[in-house]
SEMI-647686 format. One record per residue: x, y, z of N, C-alpha, C, O in turn; residue in three letters; residue number from 1. Coordinates in Angstrom, 3 decimals. Layout:
{atom {X; Y; Z}; {X; Y; Z}; {X; Y; Z}; {X; Y; Z}; ALA; NUM} ...
END
This chain:
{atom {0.851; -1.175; 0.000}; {0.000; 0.000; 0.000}; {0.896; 1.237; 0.000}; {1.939; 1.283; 0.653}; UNK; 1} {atom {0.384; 2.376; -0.864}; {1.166; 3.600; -1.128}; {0.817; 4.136; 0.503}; {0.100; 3.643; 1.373}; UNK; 2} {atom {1.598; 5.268; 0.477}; {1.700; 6.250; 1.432}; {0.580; 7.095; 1.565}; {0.120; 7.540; 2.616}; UNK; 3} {atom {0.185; 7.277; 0.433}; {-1.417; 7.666; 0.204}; {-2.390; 7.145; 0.927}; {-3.072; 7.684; 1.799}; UNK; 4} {atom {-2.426; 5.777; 0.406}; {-3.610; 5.217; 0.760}; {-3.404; 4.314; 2.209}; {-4.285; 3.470; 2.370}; UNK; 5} {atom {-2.611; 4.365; 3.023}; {-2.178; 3.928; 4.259}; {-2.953; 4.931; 5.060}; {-3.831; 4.670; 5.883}; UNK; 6} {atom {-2.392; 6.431; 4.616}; {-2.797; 7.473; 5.892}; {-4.599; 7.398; 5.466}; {-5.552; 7.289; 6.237}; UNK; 7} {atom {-4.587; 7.503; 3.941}; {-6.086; 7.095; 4.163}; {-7.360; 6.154; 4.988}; {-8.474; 6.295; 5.494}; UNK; 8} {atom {-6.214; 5.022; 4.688}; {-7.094; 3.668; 5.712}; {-6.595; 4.398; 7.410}; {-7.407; 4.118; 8.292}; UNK; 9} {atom {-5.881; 4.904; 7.680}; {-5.317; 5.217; 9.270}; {-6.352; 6.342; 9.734}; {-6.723; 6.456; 10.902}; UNK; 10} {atom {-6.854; 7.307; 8.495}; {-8.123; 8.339; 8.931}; {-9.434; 7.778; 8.883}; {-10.383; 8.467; 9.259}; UNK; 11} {atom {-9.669; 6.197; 8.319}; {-11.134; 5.990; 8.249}; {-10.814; 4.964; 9.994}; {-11.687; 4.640; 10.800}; UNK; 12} {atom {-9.841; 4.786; 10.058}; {-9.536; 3.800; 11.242}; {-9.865; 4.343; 12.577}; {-10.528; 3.917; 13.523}; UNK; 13} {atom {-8.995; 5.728; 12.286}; {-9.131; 6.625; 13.849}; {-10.660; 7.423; 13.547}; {-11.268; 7.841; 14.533}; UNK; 14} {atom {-10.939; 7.515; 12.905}; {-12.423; 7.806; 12.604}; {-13.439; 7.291; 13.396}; {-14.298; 7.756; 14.146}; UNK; 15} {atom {-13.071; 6.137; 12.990}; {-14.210; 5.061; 13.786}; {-13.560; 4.744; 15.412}; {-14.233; 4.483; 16.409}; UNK; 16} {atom {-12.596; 4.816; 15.358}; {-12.210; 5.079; 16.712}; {-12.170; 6.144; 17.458}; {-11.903; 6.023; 18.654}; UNK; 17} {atom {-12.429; 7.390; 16.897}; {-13.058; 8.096; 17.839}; {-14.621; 8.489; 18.239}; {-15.114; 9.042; 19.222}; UNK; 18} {atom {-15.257; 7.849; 16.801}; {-16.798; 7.835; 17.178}; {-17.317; 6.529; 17.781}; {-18.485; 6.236; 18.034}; UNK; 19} {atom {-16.129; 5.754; 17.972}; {-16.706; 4.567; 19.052}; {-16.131; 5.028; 21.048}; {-16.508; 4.504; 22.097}; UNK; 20} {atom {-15.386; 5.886; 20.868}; {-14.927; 6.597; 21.908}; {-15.750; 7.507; 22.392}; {-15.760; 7.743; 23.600}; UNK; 21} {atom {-16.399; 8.024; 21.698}; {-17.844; 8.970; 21.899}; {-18.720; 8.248; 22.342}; {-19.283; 8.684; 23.346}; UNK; 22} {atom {-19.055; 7.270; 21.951}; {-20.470; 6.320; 22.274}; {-20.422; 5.669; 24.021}; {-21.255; 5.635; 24.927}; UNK; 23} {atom {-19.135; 5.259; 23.897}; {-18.608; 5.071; 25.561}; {-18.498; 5.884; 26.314}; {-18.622; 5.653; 27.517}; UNK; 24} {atom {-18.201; 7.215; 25.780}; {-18.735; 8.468; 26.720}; {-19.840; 8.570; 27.346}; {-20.045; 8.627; 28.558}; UNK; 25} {atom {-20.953; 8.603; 25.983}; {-22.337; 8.803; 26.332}; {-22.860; 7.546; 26.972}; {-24.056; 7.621; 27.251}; UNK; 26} {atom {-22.430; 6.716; 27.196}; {-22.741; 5.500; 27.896}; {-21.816; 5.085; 29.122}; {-21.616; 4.082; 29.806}; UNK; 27} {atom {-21.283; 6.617; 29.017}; {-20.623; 6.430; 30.986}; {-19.497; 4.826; 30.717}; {-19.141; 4.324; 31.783}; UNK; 28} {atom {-19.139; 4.313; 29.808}; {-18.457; 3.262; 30.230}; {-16.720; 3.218; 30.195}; {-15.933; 3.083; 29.257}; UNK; 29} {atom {-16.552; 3.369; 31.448}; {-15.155; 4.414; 31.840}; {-14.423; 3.053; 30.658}; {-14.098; 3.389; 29.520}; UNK; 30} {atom {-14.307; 2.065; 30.974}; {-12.952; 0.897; 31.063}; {-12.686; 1.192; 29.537}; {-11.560; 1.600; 29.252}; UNK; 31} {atom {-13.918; 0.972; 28.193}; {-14.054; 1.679; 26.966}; {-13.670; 2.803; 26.951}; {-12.541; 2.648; 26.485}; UNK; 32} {atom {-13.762; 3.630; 27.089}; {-13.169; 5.374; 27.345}; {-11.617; 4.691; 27.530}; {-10.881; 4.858; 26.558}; UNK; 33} {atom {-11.106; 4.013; 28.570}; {-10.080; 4.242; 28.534}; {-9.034; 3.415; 27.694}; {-7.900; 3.883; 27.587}; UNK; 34} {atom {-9.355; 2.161; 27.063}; {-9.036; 1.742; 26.426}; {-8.112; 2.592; 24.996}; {-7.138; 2.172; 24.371}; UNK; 35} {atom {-8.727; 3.640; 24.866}; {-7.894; 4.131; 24.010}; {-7.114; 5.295; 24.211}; {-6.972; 6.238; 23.433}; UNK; 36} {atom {-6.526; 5.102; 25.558}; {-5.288; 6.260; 26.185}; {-4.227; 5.185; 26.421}; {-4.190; 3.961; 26.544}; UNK; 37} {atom {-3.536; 6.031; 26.425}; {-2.065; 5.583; 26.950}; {-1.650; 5.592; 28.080}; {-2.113; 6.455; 28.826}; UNK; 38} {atom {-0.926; 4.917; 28.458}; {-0.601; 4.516; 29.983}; {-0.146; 6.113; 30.830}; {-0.503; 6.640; 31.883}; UNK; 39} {atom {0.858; 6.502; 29.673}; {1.555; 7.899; 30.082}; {0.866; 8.842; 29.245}; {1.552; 9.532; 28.492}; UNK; 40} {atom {-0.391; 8.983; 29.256}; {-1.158; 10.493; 28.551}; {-0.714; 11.381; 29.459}; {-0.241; 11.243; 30.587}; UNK; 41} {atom {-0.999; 12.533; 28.626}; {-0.841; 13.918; 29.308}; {-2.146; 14.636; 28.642}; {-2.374; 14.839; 27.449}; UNK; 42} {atom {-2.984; 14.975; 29.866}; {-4.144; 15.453; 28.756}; {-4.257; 16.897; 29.811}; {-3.644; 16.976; 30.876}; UNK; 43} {atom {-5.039; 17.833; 29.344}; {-5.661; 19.473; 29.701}; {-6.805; 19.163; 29.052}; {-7.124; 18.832; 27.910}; UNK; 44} {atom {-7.477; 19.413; 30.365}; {-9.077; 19.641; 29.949}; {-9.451; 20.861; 30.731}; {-8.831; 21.376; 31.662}; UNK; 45} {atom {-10.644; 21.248; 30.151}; {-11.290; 22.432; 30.031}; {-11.572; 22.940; 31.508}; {-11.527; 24.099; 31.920}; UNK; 46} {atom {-11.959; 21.442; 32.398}; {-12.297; 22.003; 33.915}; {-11.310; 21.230; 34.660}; {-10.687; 20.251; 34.248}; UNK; 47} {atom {-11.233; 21.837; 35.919}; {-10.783; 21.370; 37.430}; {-8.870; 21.328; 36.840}; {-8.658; 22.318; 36.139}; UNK; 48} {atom {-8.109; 20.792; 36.936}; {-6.655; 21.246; 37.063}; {-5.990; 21.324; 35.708}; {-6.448; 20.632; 34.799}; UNK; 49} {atom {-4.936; 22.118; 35.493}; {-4.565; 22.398; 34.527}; {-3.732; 21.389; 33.810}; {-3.482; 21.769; 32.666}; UNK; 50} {atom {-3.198; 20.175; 34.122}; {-3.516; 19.157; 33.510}; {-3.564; 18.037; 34.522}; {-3.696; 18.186; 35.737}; UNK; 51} {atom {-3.416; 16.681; 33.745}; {-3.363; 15.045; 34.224}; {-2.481; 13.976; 33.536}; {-2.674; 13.385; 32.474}; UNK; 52} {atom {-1.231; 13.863; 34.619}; {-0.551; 13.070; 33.486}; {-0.679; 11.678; 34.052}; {-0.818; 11.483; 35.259}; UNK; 53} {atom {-0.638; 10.868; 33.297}; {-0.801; 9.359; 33.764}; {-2.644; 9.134; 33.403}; {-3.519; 9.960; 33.663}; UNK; 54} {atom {-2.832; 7.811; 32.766}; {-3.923; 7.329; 32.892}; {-4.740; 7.499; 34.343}; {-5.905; 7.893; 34.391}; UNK; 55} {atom {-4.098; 7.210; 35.292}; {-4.531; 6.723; 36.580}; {-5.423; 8.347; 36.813}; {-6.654; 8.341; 36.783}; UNK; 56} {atom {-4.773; 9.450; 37.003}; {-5.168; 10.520; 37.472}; {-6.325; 11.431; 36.713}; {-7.117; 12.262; 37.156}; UNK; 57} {atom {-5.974; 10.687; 34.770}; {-7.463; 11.257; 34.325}; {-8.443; 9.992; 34.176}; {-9.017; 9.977; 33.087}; UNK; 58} {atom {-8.677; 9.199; 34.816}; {-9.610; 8.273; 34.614}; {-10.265; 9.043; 35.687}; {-11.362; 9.583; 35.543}; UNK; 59} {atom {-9.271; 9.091; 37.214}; {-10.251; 10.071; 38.522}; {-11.033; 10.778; 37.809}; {-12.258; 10.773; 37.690}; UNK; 60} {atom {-9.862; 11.661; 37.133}; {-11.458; 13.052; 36.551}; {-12.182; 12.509; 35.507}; {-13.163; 13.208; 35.253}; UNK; 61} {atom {-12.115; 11.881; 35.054}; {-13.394; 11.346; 34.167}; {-14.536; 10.555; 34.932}; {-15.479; 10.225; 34.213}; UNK; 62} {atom {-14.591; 10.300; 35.884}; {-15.300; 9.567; 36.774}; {-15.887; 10.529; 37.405}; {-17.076; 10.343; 37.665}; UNK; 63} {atom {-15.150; 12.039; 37.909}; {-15.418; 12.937; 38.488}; {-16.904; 13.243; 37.550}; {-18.071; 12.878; 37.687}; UNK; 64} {atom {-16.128; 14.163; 36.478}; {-17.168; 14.442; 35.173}; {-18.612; 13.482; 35.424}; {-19.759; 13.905; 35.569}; UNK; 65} {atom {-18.131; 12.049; 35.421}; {-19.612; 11.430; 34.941}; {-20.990; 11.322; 36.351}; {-22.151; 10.922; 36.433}; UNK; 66} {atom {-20.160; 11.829; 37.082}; {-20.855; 12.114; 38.363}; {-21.479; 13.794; 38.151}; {-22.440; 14.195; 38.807}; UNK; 67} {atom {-20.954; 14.420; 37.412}; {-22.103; 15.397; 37.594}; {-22.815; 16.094; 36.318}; {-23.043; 17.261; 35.998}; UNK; 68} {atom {-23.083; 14.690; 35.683}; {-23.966; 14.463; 34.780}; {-24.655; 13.680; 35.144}; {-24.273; 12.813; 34.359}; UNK; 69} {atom {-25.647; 13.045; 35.890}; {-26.706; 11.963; 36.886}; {-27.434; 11.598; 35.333}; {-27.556; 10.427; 34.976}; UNK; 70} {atom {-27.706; 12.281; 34.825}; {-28.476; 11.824; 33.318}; {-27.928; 11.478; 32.384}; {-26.706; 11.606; 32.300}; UNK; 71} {atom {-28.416; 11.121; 31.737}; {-27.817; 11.167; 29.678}; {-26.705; 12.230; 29.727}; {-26.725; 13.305; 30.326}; UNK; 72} {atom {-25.584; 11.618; 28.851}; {-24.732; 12.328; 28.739}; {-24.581; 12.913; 26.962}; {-24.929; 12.409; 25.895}; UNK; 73} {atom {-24.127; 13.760; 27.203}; {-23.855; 14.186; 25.649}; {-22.648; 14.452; 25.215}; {-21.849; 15.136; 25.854}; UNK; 74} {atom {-22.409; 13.921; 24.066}; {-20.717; 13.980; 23.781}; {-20.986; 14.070; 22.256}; {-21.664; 13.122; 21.861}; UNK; 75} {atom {-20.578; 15.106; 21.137}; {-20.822; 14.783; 20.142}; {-19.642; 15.528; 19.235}; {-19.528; 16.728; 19.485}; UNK; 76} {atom {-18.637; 14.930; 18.095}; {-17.479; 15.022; 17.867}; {-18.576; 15.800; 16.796}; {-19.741; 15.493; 16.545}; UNK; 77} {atom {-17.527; 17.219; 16.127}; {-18.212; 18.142; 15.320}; {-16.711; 18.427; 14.215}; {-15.538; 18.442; 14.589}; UNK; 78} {atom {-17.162; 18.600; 13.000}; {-15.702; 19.163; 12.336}; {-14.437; 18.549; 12.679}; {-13.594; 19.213; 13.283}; UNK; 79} {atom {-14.232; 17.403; 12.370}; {-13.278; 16.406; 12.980}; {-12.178; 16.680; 11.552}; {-12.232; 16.994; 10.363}; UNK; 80} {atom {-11.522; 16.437; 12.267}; {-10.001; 16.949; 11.248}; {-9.420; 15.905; 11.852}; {-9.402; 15.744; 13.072}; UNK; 81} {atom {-8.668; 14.772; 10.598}; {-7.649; 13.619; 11.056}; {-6.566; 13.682; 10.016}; {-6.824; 13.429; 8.839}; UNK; 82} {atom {-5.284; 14.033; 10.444}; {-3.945; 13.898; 10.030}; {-3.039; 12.700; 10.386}; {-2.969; 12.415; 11.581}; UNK; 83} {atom {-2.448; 12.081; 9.643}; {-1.787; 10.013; 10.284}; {-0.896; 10.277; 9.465}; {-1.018; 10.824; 8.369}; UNK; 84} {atom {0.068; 9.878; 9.995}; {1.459; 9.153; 9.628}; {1.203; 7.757; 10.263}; {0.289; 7.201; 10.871}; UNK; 85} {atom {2.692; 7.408; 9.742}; {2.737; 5.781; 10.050}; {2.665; 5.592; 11.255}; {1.816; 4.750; 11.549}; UNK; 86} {atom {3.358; 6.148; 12.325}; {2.775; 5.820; 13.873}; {2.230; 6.696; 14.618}; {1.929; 6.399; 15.774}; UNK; 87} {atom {1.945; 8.204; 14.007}; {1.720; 9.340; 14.705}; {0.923; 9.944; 14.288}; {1.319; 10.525; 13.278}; UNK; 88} {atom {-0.152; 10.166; 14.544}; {-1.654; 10.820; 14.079}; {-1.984; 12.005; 15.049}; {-1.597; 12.158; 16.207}; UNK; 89} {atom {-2.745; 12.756; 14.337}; {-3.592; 13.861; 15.052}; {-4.993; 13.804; 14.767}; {-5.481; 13.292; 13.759}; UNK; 90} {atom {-5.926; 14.624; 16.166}; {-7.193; 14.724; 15.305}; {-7.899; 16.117; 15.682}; {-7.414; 16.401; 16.778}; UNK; 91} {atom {-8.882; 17.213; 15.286}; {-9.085; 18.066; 15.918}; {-10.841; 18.454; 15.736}; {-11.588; 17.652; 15.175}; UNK; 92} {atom {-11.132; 19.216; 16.056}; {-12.223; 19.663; 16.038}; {-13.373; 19.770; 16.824}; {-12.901; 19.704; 17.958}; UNK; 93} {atom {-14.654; 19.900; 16.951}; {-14.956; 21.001; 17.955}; {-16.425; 19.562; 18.958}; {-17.318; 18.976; 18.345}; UNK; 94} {atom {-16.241; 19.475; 19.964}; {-16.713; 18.829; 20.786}; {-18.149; 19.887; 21.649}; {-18.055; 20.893; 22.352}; UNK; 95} {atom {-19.272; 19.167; 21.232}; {-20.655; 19.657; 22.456}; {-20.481; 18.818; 23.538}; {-20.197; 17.679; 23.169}; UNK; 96} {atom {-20.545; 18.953; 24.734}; {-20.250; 18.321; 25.762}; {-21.041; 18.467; 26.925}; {-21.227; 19.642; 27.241}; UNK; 97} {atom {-21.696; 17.391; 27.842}; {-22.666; 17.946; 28.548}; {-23.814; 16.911; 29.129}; {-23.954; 15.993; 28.321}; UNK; 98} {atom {-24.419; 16.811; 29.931}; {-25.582; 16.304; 30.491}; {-26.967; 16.538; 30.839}; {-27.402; 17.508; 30.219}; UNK; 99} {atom {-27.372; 16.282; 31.205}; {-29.104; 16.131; 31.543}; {-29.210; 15.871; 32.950}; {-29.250; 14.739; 33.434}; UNK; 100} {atom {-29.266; 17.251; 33.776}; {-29.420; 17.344; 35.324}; {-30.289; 16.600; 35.877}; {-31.183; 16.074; 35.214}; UNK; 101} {atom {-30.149; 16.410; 37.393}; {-31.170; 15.787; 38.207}; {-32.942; 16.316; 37.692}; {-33.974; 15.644; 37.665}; UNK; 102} {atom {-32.743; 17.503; 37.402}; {-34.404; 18.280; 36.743}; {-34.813; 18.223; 35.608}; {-35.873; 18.654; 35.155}; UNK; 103} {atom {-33.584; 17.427; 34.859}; {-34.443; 17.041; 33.442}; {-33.824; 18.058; 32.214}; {-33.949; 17.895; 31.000}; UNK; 104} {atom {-33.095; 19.189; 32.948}; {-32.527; 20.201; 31.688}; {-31.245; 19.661; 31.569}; {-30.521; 19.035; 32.343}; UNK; 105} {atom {-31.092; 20.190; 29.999}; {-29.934; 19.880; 29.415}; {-28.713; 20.761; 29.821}; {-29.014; 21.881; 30.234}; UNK; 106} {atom {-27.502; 20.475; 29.778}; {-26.694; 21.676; 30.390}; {-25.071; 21.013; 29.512}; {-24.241; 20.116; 29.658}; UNK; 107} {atom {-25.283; 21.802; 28.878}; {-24.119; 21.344; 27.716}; {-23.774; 22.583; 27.177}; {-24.364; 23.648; 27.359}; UNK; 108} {atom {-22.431; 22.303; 26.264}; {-21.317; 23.597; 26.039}; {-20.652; 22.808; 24.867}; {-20.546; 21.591; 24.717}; UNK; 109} {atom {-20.160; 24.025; 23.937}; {-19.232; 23.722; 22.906}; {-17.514; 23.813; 23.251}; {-17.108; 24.873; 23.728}; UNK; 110} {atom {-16.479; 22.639; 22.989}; {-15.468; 22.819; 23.344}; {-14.223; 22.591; 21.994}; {-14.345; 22.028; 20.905}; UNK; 111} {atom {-13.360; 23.101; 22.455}; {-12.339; 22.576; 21.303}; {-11.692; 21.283; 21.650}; {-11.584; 21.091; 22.861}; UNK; 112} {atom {-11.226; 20.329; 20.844}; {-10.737; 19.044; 20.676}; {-9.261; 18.669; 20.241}; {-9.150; 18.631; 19.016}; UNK; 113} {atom {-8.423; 18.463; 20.745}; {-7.089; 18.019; 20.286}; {-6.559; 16.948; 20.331}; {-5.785; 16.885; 21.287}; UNK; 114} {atom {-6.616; 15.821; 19.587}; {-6.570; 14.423; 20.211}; {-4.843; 13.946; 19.221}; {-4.593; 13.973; 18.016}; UNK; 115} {atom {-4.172; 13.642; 20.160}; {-2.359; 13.213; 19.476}; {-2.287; 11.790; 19.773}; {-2.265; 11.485; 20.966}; UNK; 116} {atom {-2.245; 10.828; 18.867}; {-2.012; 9.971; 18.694}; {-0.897; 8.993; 18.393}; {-0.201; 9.264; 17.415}; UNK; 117} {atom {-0.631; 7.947; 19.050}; {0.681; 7.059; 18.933}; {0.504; 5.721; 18.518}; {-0.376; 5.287; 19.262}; UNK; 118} {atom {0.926; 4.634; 17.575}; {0.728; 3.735; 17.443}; {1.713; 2.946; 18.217}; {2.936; 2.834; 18.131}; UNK; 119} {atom {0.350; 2.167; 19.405}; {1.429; 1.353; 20.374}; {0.808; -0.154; 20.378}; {-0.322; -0.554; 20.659}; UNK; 120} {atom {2.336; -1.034; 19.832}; {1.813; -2.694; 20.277}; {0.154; -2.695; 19.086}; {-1.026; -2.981; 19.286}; UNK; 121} {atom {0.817; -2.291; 18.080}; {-0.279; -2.299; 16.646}; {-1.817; -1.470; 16.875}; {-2.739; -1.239; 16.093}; UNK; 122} {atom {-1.657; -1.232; 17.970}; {-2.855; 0.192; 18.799}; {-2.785; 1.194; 17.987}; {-1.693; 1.400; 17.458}; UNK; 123} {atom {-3.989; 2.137; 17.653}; {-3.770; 3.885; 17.825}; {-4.276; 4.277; 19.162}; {-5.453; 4.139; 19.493}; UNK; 124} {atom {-3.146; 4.876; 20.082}; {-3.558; 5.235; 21.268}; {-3.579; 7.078; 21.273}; {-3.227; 7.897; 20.424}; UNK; 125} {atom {-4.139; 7.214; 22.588}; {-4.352; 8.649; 22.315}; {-2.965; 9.162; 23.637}; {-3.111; 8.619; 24.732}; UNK; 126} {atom {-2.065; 9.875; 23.534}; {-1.093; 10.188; 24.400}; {-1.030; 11.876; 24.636}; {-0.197; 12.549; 25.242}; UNK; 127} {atom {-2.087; 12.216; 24.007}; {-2.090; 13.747; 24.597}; {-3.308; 14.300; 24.145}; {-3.494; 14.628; 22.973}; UNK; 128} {atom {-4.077; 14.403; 24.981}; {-5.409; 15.354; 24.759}; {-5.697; 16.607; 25.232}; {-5.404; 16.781; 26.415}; UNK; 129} {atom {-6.321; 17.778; 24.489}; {-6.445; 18.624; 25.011}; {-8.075; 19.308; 24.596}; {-8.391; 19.537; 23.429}; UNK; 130} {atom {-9.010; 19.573; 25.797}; {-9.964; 19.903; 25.690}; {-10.362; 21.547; 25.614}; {-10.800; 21.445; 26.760}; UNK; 131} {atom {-10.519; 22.481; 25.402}; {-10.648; 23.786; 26.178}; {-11.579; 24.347; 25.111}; {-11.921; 23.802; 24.061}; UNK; 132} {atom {-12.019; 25.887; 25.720}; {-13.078; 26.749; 25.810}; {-12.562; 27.927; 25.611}; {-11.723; 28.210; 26.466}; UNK; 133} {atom {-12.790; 28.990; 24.558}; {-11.851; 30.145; 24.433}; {-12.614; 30.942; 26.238}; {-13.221; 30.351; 27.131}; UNK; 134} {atom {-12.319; 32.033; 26.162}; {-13.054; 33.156; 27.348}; {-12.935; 34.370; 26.451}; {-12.375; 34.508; 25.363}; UNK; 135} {atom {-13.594; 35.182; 27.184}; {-13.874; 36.749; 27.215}; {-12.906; 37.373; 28.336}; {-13.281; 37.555; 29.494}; UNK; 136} {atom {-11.813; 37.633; 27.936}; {-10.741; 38.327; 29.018}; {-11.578; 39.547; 29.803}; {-11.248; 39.917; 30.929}; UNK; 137} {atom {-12.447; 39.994; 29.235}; {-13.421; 41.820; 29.995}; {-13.742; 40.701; 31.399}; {-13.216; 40.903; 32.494}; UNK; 138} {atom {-14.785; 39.395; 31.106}; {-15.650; 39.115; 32.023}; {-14.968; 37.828; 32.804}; {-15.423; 37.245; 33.788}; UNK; 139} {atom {-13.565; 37.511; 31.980}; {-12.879; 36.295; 32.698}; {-13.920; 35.128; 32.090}; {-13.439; 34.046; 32.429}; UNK; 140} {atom {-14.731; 34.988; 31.588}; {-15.710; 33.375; 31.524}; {-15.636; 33.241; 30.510}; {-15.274; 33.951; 29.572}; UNK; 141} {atom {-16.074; 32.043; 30.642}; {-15.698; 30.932; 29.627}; {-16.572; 30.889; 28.261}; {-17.708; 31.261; 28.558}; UNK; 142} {atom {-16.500; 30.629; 27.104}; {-17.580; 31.006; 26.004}; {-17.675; 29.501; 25.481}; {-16.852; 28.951; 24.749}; UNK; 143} {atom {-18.751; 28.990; 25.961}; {-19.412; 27.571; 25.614}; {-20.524; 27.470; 24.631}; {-21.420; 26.627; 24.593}; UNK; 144} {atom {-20.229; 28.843; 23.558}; {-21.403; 29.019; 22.590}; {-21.489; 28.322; 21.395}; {-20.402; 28.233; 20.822}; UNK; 145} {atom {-22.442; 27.788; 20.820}; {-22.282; 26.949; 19.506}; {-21.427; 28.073; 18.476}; {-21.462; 29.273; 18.207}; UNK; 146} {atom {-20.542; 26.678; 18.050}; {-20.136; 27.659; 16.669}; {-20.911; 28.459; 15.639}; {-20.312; 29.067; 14.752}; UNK; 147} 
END
């Protein structure tokens, strides 16, 4: 297979691997979620510390997260951009993110997506993620508005 059509099959691959990574979101099922990190990720997400390195410490906050969503969760990959080389992939684009409170309302936000990828032990794993939210420097907060 050309070089062409490798990174091609590697973007329909991580494709489906990240919209099967979504589905385990919305279905709260951590062990799936984590299946496709790396032992030594380094990820920044949007809330609570400025980052998490090691699996161990963002699985906590992902567990955190799914606790204060009590409802349906919402996770939905938007404008997905996938770049692959032979062992090193990227992916980007813009994430709604969010749950369905104890009262039944929805409470969800638009985020940006950075997902860096490593091929480990014939895996695409994810070894650096980054989630975030631009702000309004006047008001300091955060802008969770649809694109």
């Amino acid at each position: 297979m050309d070089t062409s059509s490798t990174a091609a099959s590697t973007e329909v691959e991580l494709r489906h691997q990240l919209e099967d990574w979504a589905k385990a979101v919305r279905a709260k099922d951590i062990e799936r979620i984590f299946s496709n990190y790396a032992t030594d990720i380094v990820a920044f997400d949007a809330i609570a510390q400025l980052q998490f390195k090691g699996a161990d410490a963002y699985r906590t906050h992902w567990e955190t997260c799914m606790t204060m969503c009590p409802g349906p969760m919402i996770f939905e990959l938007h404008d997905l951009r996938i770049t692959a080389g032979e062992d090193v992939a990227f992916a980007h684009g813009l994430n709604r993110c969010g749950g369905t409170g104890p009262d039944g309302n929805e409470m969800s936000g638009w985020m940006r997506l950075t997902a860096c990828f490593q091929k480990q032990h014939g895996k695409w794993l994810v070894v650096h993620e980054h989630f975030s939210a631009p702000f309004d420097p006047e008001s300091d907060k955060a802008l969770w508005l649809q694109p």
